[in-house]
C-alpha positions as CSV (number, residue, x, y, z in Angstrom):
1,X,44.8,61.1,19.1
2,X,41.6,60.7,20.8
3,X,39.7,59.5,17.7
4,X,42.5,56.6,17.7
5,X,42.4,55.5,21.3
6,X,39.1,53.3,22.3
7,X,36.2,54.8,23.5
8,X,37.1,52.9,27.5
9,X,40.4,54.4,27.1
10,X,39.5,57.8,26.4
11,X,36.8,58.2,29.3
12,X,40.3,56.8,31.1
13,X,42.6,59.4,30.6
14,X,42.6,62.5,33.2
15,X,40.7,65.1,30.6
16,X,39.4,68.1,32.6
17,X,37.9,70.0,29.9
18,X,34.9,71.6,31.5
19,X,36.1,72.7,34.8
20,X,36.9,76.5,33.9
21,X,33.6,76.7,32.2
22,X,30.9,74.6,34.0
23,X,30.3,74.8,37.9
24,X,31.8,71.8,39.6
25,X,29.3,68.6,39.4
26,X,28.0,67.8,42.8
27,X,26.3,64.6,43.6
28,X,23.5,63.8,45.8
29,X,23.6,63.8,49.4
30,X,24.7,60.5,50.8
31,X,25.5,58.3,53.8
32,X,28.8,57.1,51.4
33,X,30.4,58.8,49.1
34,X,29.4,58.0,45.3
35,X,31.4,55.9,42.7
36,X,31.3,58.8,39.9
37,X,34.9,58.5,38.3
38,X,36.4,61.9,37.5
39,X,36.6,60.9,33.6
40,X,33.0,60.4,33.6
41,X,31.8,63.7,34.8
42,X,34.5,65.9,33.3
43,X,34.7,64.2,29.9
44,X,32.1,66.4,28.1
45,X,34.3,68.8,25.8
46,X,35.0,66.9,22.8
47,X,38.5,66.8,23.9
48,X,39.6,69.4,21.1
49,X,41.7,72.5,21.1
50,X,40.4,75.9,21.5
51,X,41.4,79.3,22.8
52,X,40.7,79.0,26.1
53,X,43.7,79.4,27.9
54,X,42.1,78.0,31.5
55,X,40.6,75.0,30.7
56,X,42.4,71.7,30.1
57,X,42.5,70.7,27.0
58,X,46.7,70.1,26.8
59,X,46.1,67.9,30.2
60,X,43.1,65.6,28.1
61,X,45.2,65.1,25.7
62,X,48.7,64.6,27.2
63,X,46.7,61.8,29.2
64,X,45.0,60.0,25.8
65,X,48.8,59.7,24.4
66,X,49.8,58.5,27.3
67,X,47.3,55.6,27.4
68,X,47.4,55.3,23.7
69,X,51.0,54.0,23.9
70,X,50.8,52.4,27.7
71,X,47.2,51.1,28.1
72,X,48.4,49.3,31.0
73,X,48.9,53.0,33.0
74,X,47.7,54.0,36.0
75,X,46.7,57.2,34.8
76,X,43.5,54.9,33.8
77,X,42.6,54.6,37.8
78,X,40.5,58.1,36.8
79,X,37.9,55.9,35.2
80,X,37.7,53.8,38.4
81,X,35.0,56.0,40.6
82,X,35.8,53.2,42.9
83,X,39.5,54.3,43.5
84,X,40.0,56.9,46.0
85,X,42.3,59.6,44.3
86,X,42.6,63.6,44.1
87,X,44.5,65.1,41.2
88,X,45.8,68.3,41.0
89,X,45.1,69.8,37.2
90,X,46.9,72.2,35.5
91,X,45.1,74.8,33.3
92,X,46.3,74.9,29.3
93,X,47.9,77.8,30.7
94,X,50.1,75.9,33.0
95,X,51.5,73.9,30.2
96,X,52.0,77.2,28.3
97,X,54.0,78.7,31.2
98,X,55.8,74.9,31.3
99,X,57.1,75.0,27.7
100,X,58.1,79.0,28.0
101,X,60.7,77.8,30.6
102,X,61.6,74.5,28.4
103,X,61.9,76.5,25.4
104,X,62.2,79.8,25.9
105,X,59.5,80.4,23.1
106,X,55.4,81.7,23.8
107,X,53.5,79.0,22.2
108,X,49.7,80.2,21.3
109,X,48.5,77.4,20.1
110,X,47.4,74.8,21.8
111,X,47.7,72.1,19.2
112,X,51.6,73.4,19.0
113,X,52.3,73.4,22.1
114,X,50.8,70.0,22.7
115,X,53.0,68.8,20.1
116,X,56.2,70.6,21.4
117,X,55.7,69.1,24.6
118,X,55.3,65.8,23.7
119,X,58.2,66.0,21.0
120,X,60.5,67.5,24.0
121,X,59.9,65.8,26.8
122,X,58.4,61.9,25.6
123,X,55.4,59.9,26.5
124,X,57.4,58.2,29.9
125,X,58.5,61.9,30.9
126,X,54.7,63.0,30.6
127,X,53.3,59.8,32.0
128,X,55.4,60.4,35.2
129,X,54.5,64.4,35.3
130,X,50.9,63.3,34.9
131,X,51.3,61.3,37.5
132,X,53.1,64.1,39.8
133,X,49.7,65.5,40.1
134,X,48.2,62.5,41.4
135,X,47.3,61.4,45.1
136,X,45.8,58.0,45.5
137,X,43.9,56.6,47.9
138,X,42.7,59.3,49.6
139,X,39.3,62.4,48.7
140,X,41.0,65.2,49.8
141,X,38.3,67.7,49.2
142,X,38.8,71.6,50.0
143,X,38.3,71.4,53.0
144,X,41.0,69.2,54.1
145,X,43.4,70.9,51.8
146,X,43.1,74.0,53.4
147,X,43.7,72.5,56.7
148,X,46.7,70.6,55.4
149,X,49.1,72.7,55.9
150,X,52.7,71.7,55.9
151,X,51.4,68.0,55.0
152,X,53.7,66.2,52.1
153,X,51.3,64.4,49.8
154,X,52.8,61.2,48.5
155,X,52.0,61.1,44.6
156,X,51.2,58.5,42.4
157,X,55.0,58.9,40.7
158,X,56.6,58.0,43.8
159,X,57.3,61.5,45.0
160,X,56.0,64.2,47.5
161,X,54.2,67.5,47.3
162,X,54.3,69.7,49.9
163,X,51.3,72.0,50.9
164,X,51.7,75.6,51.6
165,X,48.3,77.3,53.2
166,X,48.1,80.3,53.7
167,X,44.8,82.3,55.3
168,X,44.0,85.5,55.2
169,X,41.3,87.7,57.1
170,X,38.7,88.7,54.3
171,X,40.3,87.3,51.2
172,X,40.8,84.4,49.6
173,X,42.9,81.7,51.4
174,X,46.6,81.2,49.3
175,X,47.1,77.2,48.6
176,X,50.6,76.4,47.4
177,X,52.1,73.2,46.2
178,X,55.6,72.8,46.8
179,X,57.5,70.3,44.4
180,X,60.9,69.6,43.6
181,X,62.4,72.2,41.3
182,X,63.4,74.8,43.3
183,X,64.1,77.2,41.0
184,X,60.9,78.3,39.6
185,X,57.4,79.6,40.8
186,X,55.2,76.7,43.0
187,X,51.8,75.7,41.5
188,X,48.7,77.6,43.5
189,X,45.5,76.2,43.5
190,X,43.1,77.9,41.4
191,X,40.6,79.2,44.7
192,X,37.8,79.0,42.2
193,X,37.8,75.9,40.6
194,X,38.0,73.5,43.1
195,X,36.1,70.3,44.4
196,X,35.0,68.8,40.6
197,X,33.0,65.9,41.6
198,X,32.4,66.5,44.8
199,X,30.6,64.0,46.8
200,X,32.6,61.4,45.0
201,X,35.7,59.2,46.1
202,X,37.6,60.8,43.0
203,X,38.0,64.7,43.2
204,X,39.4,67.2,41.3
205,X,41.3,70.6,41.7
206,X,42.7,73.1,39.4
207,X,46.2,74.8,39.8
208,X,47.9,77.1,38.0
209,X,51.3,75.4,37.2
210,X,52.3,72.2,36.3
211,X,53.8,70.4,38.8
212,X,58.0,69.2,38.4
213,X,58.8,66.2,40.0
214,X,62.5,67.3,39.5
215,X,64.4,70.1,38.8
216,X,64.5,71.5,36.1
């Protein structure tokens, strides 16, 4: 897929593949905050599948079909630094735990379950999930995440996530995202992979689950 889509369209597509195994990039101090696009700093892994269940590999590539059929998507603002935005990225494990529910079936590979998931569920389906994990216009690093609390985000599919945070004396804060299948598990932010291009109008943070803007 990637080898197919042009090189400007690939650097578009929201591919997180080094978060889980590089330390967040962090840009210079500055009176304003850099024009750095997410797919520029985070675009370094060859987008290819491996075993490494907490990266994002599935996420790279759900994003390259997705502008490989509909270049015209605005999952392509990630290339703009100059467009505020925050996404919410599910781990290759998140899309693991997604298709056990669809499916009923433990996937192992990623290449399969890439596959499964865009045989089941169609490029419009994942363009709009994608797009669940999306807020534009606005930098919400950590530190405004964790003081958001009970705040609905309004996505870039045209629905709302609601944030969950939870504090706790000598641990790790608990940040859960709310969305709108009631019946399963919410996504958590993943406490140690946050802020990916920080310093930067587009940032970044990893959660655990993908995100269902209905219910499944």
């Amino acid at each position: 897929m990637a080898r197919r889509v042009p090189a400007i369209l690939a650097a578009s597509a929201l591919a997180l593949g080094t978060m889980a195994t590089a330390p967040a990039a962090s840009a210079a101090p500055a009176a304003k905050p850099g024009n750095t696009s997410l797919a520029e700093v985070l675009t370094s892994d060859g987008n290819t599948f491996d075993k490494n269940k907490n990266d994002f590999d599935i996420v790279t590539e759900a994003a390259l079909a997705v502008i490989g059929a509909k270049p015209d998507s605005p999952v392509a603002l990630l290339a703009d630094g100059k467009t505020r935005l925050t996404v919410f990225a599910p781990t290759d494990q998140a899309f693991r735990l997604l298709a056990e529910d669809l499916t009923g079936q433990t996937i192992r590979s990623e290449k399969k379950l890439f596959n499964a998931l865009v045989e089941l569920a169609g490029v419009d389906t994942i363009e709009t999930i994608l797009l669940y994990h999306v807020v534009p216009g606005a930098t919400l690093t950590s530190g405004k995440v964790l003081k958001a609390d009970g705040a609905k985000l309004d996505t870039a599919a045209g629905k709302t996530v609601r944030v969950k945070v939870k504090m706790r004396e000598h641990r790790a804060p608990v940040v859960t995202l709310r969305d709108k299948d009631r019946n399963d598990r919410n996504a958590r932010a993943i406490i140690a992979a946050l802020d990916i291009n920080k310093g930067n109008k587009q940032i970044a943070h990893a959660v655990d689950r993908v995100l269902r803007p209905i219910d499944l």
